[in-house]
N, C-alpha and C positions, 0 to 999 in steps of 0.2 A: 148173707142170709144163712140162718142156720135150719137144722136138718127138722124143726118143729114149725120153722115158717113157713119153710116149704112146703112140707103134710096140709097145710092150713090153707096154703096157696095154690093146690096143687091143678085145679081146674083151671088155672091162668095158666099156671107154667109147662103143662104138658105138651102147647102147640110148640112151645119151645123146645123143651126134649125130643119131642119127635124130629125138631128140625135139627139138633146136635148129635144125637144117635135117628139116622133118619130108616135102619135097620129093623128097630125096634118098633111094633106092631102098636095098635091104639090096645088091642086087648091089653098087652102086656104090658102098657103104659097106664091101663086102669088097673091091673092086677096091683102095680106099683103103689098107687094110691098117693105118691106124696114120699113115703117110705125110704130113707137112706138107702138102708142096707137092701131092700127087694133092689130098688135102680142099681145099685153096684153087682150086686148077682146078673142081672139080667144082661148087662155091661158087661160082665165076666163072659157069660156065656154066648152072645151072640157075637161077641166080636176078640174072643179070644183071647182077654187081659187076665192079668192076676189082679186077686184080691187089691193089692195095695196098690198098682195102675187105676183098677176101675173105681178106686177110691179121692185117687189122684185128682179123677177127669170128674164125678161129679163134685168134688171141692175149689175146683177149679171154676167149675160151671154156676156153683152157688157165689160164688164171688164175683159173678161177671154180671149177676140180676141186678 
């Protein structure tokens, strides 16, 4: 799944993210929208990764829907 299917899909796949990053709040999973790069920010910042980690883990995640 790429990062435009996912924006598309995002109302399905957020119960999913909440359950991968279970830190991550429903606001901030709506602020997300879908959006690559917000989720890898958010990623960054709550849980302490760099850039190219939290990049890792949602590429990781998009390959596992």
């Amino acid at each position: 799944m790429n990062s435009d299917q996912m924006k598309g899909k995002w109302k399905e796949l957020k119960g999913q993210a909440q359950q991968r990053w279970g830190d991550l709040t429903d606001d901030e999973l709506d602020r997300a929208d879908g959006r690559q790069e917000e989720l890898e920010g958010l990623i960054q910042q709550r849980y302490g990764r760099t850039k190219e980690e939290a990049r890792r883990e949602v590429e990781d995640w998009q390959r596992s829907l």
